[in-house]
DSSP file (Angstrom, degrees, kcal/mol; ACC not computed):
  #  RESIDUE AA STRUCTURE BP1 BP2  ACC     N-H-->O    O-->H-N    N-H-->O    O-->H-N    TCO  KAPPA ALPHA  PHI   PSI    X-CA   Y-CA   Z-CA
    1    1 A X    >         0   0    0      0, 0.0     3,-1.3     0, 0.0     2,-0.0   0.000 360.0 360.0 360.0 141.8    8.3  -19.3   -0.6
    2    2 A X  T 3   +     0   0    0      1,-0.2     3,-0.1    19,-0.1    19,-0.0  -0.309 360.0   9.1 -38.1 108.7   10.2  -16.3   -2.2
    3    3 A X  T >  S+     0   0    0      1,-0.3     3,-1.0     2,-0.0    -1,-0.2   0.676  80.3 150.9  90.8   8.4   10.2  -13.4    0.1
    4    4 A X  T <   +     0   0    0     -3,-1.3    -1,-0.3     1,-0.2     3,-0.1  -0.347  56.2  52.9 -74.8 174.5    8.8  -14.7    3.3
    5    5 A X  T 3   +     0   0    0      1,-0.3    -1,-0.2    -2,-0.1     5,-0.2  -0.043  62.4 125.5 102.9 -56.6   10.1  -13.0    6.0
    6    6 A X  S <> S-     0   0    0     -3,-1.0     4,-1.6     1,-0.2    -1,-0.3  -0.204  74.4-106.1 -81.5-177.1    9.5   -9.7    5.4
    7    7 A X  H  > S+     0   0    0      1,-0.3     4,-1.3     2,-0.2    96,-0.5   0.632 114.9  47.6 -98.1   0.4    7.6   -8.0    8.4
    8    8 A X  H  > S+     0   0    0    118,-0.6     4,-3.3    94,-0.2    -1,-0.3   0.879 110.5  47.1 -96.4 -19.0    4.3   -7.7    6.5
    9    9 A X  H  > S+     0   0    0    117,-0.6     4,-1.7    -6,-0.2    -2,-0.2   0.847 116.1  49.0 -69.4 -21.4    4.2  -11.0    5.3
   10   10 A X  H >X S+     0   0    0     -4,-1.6     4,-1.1    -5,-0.2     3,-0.8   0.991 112.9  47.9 -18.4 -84.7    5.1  -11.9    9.0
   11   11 A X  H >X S+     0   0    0     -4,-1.3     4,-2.7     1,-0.3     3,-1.2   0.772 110.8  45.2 -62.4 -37.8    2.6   -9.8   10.1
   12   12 A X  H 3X>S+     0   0    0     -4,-3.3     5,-1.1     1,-0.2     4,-0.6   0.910 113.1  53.4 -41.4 -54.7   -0.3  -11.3    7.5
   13   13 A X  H <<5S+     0   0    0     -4,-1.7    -2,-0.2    -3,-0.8    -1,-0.2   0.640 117.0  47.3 -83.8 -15.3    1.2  -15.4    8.6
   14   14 A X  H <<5S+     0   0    0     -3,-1.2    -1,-0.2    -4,-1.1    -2,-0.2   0.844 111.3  45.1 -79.9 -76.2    0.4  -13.6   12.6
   15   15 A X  H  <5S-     0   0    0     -4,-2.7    -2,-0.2    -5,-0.2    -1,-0.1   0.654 101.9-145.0 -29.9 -24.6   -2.7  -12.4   11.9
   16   16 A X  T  <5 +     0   0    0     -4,-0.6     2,-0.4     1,-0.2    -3,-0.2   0.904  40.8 150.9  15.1  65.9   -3.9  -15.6   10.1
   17   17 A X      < -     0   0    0     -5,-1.1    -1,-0.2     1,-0.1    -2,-0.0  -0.921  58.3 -95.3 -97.5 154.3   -5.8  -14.1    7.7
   18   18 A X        +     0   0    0     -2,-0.4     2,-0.2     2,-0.0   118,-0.2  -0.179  67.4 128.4 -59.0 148.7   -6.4  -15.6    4.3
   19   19 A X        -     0   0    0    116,-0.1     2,-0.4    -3,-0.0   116,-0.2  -0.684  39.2-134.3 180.0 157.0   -3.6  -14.0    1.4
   20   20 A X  E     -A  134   0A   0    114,-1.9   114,-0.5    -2,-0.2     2,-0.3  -0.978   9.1-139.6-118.9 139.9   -1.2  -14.7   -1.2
   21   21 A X  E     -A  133   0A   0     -2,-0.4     2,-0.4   112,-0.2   112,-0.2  -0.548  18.4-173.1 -95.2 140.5    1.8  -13.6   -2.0
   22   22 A X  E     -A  132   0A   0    110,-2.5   110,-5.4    -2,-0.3     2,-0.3  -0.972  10.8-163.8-120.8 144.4    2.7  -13.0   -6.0
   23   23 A X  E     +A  131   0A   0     -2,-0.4     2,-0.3   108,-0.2   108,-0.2  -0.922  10.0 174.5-124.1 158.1    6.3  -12.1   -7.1
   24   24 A X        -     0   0    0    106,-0.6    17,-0.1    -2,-0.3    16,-0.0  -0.977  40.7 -86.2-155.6 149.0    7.8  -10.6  -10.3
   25   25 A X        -     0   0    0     -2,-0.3     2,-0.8     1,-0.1   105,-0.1  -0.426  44.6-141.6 -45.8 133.1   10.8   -9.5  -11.7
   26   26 A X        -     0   0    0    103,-0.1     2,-0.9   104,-0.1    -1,-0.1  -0.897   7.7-152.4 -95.3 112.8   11.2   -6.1  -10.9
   27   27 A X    >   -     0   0    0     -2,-0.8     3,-5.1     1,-0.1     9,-0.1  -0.604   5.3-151.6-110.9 124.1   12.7   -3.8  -13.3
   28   28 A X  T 3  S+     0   0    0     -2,-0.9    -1,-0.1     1,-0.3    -2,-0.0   0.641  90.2  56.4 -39.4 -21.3   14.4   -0.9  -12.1
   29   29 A X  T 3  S+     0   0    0      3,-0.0    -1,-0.3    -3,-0.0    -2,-0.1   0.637  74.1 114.6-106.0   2.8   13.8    1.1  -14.8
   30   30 A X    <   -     0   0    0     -3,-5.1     3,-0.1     1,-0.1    -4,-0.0   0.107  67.6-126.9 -37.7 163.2   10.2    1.0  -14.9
   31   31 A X  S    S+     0   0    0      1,-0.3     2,-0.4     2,-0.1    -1,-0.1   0.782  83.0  17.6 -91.8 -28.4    8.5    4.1  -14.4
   32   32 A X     >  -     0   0    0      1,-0.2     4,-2.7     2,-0.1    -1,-0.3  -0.998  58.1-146.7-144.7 147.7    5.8    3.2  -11.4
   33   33 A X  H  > S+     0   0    0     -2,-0.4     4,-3.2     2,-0.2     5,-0.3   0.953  96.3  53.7 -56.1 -54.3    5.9    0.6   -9.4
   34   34 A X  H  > S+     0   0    0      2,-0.2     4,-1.4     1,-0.2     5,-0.4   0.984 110.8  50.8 -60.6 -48.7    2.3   -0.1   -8.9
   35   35 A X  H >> S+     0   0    0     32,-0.3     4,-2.4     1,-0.3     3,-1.9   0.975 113.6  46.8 -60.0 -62.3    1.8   -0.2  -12.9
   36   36 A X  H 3X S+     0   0    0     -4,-2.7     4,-3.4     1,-0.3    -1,-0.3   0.896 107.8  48.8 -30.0 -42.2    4.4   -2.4  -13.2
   37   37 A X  H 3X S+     0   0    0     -4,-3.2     4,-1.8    -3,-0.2    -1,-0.3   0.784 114.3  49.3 -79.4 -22.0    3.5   -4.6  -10.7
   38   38 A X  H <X>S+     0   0    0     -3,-1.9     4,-2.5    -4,-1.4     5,-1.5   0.874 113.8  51.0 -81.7 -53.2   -0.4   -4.6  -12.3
   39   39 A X  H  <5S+     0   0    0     -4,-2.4    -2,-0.2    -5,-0.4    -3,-0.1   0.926 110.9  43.3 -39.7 -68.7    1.2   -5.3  -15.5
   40   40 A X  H  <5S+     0   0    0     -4,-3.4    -1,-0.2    -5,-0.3    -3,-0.2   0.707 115.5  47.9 -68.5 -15.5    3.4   -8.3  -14.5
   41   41 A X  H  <5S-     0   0    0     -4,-1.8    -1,-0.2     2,-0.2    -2,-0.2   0.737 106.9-123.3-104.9  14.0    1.1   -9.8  -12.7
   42   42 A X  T  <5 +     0   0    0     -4,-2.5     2,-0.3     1,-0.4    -3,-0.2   0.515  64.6 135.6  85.8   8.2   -1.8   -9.6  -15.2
   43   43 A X      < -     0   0    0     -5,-1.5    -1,-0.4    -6,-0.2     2,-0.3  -0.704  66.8-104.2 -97.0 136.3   -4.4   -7.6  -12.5
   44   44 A X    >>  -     0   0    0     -2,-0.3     4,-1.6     1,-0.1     3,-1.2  -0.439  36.2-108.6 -66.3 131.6   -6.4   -4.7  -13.8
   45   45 A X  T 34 S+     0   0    0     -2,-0.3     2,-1.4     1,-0.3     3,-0.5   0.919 118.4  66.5 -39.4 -44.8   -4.5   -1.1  -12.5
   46   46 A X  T 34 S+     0   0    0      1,-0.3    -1,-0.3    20,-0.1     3,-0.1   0.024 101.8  49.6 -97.9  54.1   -7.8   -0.6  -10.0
   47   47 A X  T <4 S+     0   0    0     -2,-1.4    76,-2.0    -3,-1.2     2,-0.5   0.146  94.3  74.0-125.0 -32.8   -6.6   -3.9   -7.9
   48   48 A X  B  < S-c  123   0B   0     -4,-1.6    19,-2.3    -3,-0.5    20,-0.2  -0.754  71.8-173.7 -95.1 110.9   -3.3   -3.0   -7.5
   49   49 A X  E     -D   66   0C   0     74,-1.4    76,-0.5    -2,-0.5     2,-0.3  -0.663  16.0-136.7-101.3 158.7   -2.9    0.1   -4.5
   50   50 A X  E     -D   65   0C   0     15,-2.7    15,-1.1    -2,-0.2     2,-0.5  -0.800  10.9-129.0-111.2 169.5   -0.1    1.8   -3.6
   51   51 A X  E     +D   64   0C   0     -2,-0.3     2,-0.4    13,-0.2    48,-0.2  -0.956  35.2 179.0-126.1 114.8    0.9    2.6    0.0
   52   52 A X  E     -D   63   0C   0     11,-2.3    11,-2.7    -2,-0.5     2,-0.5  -0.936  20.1-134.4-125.5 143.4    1.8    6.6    0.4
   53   53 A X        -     0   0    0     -2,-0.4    30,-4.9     9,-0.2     2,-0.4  -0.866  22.4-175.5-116.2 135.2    2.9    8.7    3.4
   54   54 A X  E     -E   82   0D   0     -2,-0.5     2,-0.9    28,-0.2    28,-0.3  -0.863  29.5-141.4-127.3 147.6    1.5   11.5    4.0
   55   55 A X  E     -E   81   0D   0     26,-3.5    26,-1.6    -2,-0.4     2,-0.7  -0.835  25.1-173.6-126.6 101.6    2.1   14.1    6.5
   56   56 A X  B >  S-F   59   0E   0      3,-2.6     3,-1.4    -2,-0.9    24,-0.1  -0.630  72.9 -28.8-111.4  92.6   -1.5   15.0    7.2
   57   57 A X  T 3  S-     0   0    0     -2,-0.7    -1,-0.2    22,-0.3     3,-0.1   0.528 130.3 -44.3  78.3 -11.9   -1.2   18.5    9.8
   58   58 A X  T 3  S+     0   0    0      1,-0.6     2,-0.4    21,-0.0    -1,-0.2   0.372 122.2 104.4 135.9 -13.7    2.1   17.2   11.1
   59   59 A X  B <   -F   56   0E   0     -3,-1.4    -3,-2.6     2,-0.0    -1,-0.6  -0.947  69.7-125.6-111.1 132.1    1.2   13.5   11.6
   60   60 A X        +     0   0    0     -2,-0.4    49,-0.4    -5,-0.2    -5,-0.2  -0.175  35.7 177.9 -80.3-178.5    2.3   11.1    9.2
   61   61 A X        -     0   0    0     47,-0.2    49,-0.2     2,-0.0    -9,-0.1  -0.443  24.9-117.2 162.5  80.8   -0.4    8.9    7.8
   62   62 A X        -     0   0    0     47,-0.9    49,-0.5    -9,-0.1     2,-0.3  -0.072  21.6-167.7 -45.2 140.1   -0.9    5.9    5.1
   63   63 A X  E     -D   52   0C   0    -11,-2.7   -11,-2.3    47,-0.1     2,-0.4  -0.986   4.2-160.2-130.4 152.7   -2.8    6.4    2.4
   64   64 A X  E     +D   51   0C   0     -2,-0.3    49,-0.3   -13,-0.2   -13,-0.2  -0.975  25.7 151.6-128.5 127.7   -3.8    3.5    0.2
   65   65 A X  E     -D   50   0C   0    -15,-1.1   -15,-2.7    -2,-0.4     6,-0.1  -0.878  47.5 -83.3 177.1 136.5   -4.9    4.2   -3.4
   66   66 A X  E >   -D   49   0C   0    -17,-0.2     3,-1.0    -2,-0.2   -17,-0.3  -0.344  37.6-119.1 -95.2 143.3   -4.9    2.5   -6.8
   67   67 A X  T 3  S+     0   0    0    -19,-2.3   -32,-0.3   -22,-0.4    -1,-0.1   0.463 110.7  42.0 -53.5 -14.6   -1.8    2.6   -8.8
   68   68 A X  T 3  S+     0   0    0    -20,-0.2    87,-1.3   -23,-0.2     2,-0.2   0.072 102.5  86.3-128.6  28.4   -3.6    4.6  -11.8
   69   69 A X  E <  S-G  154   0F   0     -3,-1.0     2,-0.4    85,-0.2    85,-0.2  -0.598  78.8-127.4-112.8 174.7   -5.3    6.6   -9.7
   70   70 A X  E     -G  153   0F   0     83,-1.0    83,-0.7    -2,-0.2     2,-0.2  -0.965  31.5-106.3-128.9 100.8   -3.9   10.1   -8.0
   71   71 A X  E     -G  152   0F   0     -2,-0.4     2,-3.1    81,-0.2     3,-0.4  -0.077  23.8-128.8 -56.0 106.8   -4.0   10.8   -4.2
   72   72 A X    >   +     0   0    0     79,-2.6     3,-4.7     1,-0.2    -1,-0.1  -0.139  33.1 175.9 -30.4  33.1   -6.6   13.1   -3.1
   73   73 A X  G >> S+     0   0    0     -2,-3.1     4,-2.0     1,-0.4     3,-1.7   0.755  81.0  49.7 -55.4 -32.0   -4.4   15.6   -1.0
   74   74 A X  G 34 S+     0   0    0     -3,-0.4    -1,-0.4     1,-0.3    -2,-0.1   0.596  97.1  68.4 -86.1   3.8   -7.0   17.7   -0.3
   75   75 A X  G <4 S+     0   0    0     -3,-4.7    -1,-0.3    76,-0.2    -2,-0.2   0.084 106.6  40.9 -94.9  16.6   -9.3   14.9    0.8
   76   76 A X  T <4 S-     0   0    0     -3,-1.7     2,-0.2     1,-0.4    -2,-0.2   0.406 125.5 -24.0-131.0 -34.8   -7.1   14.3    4.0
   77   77 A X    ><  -     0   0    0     -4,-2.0     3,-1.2     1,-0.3    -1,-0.4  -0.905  43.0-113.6-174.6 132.7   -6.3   18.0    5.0
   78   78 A X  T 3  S+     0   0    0      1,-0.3     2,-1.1    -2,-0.2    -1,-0.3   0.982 126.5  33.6 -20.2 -80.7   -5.9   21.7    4.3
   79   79 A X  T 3  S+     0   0    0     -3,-0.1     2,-0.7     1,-0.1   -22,-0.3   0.093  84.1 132.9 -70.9  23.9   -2.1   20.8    5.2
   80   80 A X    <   +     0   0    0     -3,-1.2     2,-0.5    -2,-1.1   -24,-0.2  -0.375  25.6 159.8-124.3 109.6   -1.9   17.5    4.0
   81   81 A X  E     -E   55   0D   0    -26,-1.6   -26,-3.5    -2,-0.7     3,-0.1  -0.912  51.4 -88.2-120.8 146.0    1.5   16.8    1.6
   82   82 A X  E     -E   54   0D   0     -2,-0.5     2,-0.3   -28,-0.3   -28,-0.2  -0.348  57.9-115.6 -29.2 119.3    3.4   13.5    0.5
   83   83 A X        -     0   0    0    -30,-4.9     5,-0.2     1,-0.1   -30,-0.1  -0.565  40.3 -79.9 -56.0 138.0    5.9   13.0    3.3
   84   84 A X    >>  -     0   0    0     -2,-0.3     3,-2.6     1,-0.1     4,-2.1  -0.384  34.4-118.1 -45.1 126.2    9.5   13.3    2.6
   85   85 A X  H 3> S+     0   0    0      1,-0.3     4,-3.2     2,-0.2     3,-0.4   0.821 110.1  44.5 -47.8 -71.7   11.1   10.4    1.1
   86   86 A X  H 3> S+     0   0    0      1,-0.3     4,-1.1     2,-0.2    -1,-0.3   0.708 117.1  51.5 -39.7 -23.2   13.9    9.7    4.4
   87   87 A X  H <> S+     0   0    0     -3,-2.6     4,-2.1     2,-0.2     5,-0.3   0.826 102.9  50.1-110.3 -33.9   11.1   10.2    6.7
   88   88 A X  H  X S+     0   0    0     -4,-2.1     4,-2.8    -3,-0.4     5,-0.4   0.994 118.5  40.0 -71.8 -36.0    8.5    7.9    5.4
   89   89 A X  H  X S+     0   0    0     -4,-3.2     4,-1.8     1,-0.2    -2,-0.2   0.767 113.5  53.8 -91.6   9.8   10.8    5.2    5.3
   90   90 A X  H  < S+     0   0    0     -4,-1.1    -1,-0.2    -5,-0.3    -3,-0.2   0.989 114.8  41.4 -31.3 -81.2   12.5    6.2    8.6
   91   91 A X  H  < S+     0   0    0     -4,-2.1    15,-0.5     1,-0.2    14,-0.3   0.811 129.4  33.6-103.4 -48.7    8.8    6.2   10.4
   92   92 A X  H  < S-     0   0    0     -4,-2.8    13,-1.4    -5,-0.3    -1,-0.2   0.953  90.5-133.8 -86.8 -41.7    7.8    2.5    8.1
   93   93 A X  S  < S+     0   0    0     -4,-1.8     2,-0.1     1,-0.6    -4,-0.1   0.176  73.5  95.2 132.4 -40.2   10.9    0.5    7.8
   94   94 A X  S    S-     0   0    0     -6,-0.2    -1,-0.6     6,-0.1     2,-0.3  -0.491  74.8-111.0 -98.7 170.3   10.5   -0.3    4.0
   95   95 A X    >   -     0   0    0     32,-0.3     3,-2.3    -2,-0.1     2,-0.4  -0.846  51.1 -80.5 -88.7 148.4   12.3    1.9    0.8
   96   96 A X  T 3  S+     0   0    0      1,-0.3    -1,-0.1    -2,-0.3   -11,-0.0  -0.285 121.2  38.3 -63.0  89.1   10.2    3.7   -1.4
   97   97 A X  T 3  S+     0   0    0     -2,-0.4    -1,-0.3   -46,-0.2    31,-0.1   0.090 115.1  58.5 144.9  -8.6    8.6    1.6   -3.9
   98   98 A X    <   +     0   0    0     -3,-2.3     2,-0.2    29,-0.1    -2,-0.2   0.113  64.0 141.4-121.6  26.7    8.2   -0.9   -1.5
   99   99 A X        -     0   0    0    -48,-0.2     2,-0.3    -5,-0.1    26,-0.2  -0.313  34.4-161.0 -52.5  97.6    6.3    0.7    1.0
  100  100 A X        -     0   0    0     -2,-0.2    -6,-0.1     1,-0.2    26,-0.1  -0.847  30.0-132.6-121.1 160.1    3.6   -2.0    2.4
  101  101 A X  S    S+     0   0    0     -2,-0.3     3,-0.4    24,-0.2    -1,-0.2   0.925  93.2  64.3 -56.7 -64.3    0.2   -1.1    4.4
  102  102 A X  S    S+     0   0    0     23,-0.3   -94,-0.2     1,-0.3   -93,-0.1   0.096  95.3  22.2 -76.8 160.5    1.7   -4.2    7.1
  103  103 A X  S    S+     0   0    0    -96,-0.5    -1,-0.3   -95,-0.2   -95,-0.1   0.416  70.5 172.2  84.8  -8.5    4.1   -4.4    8.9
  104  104 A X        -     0   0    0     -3,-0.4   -12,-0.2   -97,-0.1   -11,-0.1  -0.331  44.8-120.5 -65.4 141.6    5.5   -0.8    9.7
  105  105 A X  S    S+     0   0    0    -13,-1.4   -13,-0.1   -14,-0.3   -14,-0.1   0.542 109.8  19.1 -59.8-127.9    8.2    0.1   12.1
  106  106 A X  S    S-     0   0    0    -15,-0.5     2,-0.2     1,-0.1    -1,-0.2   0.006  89.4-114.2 -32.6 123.5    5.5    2.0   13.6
  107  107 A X        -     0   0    0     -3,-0.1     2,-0.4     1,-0.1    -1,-0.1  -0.479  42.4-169.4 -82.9 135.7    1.7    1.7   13.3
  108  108 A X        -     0   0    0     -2,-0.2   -47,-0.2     1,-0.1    -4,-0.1  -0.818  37.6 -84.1-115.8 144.4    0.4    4.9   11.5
  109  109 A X        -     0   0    0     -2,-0.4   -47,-0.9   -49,-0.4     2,-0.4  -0.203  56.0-169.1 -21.0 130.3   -3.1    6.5   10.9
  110  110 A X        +     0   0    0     35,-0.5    37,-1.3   -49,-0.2     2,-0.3  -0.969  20.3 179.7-132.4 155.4   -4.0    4.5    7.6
  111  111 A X  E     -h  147   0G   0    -49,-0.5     2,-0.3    -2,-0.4    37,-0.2  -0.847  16.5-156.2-130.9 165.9   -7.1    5.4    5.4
  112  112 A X  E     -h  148   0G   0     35,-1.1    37,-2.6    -2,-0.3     2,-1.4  -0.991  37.9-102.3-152.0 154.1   -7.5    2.7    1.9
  113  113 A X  E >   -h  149   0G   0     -2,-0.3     3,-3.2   -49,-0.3    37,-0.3  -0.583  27.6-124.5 -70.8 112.9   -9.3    4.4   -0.8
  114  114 A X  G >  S+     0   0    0     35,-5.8     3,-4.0    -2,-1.4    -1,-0.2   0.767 104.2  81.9 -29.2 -47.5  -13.2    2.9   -0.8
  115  115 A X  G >  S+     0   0    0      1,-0.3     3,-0.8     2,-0.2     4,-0.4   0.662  77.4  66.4 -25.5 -29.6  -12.7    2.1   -4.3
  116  116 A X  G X  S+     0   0    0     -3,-3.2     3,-1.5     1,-0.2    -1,-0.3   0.893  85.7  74.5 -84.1 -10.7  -11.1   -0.9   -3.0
  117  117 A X  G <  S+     0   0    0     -3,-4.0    -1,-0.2    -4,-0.3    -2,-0.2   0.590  82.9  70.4 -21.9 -42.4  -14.6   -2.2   -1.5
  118  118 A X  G <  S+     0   0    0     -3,-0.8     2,-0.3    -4,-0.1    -1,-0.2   0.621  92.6  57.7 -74.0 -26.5  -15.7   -3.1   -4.7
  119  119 A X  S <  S-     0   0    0     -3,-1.5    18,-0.2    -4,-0.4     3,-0.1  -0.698  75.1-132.4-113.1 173.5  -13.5   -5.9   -5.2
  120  120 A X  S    S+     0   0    0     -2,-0.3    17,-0.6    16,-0.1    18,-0.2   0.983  96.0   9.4 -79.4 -46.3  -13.1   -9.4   -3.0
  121  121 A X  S    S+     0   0    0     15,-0.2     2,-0.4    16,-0.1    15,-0.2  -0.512  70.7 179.1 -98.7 176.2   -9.2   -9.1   -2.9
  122  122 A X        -     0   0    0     13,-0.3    13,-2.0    -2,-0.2     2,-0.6  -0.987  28.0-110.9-162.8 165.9   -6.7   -6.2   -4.1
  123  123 A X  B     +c   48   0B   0    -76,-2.0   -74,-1.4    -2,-0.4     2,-0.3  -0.787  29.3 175.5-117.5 118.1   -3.5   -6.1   -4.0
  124  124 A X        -     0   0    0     -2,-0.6     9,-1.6     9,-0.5   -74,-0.1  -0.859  45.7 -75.7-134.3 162.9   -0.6   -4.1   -2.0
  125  125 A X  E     -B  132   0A   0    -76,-0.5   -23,-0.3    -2,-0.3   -24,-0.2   0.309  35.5-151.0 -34.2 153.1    3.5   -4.1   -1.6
  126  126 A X  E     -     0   0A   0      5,-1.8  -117,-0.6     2,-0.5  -118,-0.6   0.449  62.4 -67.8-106.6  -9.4    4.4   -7.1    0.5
  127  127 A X  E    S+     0   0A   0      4,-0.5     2,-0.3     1,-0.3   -32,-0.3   0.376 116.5  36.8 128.9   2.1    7.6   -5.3    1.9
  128  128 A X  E >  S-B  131   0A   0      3,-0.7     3,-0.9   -29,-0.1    -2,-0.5  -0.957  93.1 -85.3-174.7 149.9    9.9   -5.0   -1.1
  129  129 A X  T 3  S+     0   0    0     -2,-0.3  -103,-0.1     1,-0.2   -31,-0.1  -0.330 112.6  36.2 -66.2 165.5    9.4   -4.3   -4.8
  130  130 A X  T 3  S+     0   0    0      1,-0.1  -106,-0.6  -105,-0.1     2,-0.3   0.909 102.0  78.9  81.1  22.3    8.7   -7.1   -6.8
  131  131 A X  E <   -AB  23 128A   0     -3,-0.9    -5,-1.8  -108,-0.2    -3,-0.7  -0.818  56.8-166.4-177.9 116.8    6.3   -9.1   -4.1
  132  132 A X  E     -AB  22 125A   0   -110,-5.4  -110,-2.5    -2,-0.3     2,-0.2  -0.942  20.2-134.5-132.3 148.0    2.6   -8.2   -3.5
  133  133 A X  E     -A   21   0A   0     -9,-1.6     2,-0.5    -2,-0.5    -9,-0.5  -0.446  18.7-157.5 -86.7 142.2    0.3   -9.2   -0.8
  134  134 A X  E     +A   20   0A   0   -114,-0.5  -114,-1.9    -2,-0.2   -11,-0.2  -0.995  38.7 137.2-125.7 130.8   -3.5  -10.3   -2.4
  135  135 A X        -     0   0    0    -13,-2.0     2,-0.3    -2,-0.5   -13,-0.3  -0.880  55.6 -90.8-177.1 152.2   -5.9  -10.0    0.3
  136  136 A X    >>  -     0   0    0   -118,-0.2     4,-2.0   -15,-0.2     3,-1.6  -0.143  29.6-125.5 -84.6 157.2   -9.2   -8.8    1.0
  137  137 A X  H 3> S+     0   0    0    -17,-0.6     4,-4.1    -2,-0.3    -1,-0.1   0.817 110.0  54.7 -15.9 -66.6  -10.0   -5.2    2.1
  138  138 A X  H 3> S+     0   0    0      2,-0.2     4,-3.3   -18,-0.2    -1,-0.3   0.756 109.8  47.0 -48.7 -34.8  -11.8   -5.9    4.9
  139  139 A X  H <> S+     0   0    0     -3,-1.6     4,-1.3     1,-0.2    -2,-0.2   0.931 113.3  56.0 -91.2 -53.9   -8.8   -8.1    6.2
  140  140 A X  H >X S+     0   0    0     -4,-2.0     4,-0.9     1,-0.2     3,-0.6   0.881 108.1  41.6 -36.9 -63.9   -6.8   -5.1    5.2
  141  141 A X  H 3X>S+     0   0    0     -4,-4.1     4,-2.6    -5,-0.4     5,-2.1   0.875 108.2  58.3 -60.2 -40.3   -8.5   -2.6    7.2
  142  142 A X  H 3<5S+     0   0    0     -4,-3.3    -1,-0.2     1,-0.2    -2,-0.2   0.855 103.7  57.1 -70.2 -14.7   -8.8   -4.7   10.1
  143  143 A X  H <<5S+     0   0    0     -4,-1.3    -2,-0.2    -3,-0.6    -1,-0.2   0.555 119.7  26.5 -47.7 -37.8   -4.7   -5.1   10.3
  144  144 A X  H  <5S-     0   0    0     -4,-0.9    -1,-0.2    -3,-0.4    -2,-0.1   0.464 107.5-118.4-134.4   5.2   -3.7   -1.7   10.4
  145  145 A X  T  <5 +     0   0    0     -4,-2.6   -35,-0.5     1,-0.2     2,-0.2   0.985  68.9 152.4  66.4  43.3   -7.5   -0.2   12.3
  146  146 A X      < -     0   0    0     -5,-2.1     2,-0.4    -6,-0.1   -35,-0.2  -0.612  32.8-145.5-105.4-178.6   -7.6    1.8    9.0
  147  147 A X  E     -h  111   0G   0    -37,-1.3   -35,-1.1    -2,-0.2     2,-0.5  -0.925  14.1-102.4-124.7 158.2  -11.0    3.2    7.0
  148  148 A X  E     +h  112   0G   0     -2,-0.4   -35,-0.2   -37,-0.2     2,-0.2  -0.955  42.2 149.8-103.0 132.8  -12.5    3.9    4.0
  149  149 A X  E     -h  113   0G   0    -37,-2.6   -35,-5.8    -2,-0.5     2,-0.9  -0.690  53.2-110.5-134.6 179.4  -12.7    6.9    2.7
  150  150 A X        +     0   0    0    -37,-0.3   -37,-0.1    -2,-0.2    -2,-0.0  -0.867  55.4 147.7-112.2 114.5  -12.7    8.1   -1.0
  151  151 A X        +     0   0    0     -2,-0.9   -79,-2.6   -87,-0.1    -1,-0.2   0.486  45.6  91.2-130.6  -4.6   -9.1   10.0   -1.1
  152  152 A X  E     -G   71   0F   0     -3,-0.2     2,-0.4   -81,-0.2   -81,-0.2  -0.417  50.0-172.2 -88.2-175.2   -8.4    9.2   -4.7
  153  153 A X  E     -G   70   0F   0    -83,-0.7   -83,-1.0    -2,-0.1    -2,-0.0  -0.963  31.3 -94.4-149.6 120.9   -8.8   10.7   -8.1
  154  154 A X  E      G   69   0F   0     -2,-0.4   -85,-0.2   -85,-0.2   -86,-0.0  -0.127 360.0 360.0 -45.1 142.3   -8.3    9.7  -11.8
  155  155 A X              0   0    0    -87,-1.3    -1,-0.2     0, 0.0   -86,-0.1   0.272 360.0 360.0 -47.4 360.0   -5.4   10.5  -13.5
């Protein structure tokens, strides 16, 4: 399959938990990943999360949040900013746009937005644009010892 290999899908094929991988063309010139990626693969925008690093007091710190949705900053921290590009993917491994929950050079704090409760699967980045992991929440949360909290916002 297209795109095995990379170290969350690794980490997913460890784990044996149930997922699937979907791929799509990725075009560079899109304007967000995660809507593209909702788009191509024919999933409604509040299945499809993105995976953001966030430098929450000084500690970096996934946040997981649906692609047409807005990250809550102030729902993590008084100090709590977007990390710098070089450093989140320093501290994970992946480039920025391919950012995935699995799989991280280093395991970081993760929160996933509650929102994603509601459904059986969602999807997030598989390790590279253009490949997304379908899996359920729970499975999600137990993989990276993350929570749910409600840290997003509508657009």
């Amino acid at each position: 399959m297209a795109g095995r290999g990379t170290p969350a899908l690794v980490a997913a094929e460890r784990a044996g938990i149930a997922f699937r991988v979907h791929e799509y063309a990725h075009d560079a010139k899109a304007p967000s990943y995660g809507l593209e990626a909702a788009e191509r693969l024919g999933v409604e925008p509040a299945r499809v999360f993105k995976t953001l690093v966030v430098d929450v007091d000084g500690t970096l710190t996934i946040a997981i949040v649906p692609v047409a949705a807005q990250l809550d900053l102030k729902a993590l921290g008084k100090r709590a900013a977007l990390a710098e590009t070089r450093a989140a993917e320093r501290a994970t491994g992946y480039v920025t746009g391919g950012i995935s929950p699995l799989g991280q050079r280093r395991r970081l704090p993760t929160l996933l937005d509650a929102s994603a409760l509601a459904f059986a699967t969602i999807y997030v980045s598989a390790g590279r644009r253009g490949l997304e992991l379908e899996m359920a929440p729970a499975d999600l949360l137990a993989l990276t010892g993350g929570q749910a909290r409600a840290i997003a916002v509508p657009r």
